[in-house]
N, C-alpha and C positions, 0 to 999 in steps of 0.2 A: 309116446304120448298115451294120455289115458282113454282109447278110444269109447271105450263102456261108458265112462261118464259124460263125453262127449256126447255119446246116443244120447243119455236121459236128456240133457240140457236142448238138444236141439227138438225133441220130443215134448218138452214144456215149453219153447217158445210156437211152434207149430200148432202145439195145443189153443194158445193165445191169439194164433196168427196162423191158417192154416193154408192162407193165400200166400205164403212168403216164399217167394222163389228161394234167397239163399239159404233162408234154415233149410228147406228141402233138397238142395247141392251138398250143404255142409255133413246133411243127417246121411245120403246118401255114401258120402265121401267116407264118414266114422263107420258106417256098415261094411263098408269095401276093406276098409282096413282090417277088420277083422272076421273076413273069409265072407261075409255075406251077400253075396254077390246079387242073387235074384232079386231080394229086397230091398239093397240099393238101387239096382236097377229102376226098378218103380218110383224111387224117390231122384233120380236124377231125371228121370222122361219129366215125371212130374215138373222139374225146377225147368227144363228145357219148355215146357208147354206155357206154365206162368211167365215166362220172358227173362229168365236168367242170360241178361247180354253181355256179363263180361265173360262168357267163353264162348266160343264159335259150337256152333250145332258138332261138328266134326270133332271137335273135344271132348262132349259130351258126351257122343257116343261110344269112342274107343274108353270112354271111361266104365259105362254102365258094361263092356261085357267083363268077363276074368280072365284075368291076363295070364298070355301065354308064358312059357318057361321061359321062353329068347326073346323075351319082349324090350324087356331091360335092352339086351344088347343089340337091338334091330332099328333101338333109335340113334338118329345124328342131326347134327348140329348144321343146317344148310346154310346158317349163315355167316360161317367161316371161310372166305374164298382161299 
């Protein structure tokens, strides 16, 4: 994905709308993708404070930090009995 142009676009609708929880999820999501971790950080708390409720607080946050090397592999699937 073209995460850079993601940034601009979600950067020009927050410019328009600076209250908007998911451009500020979304902007923070394109920043993470591409190593930016701090400054996504700020922009996902942000989407978490405006009332971004389609993800659980506990989402949010294991998003906003950088993820570990074994991260990938330290998740599972609990709801395969």
């Amino acid at each position: 994905m073209r995460w850079a142009a993601a940034e601009a676009e979600f950067r020009k609708l927050l410019e328009l709308s600076p209250v908007d929880d998911y451009a500020h999820y979304a902007l923070g999501r394109a920043l993470q993708k591409q190593g930016r971790f701090e400054e996504a950080g700020r922009h996902l708390k942000l989407a978490r404070c405006l009332g971004r409720t389609a993800l659980d607080g506990e989402a949010v946050e294991r998003e906003d930090r950088e993820p570990g090397p074994d991260q990938a592999s330290s998740r599972s699937d609990s709801s395969v009995a």
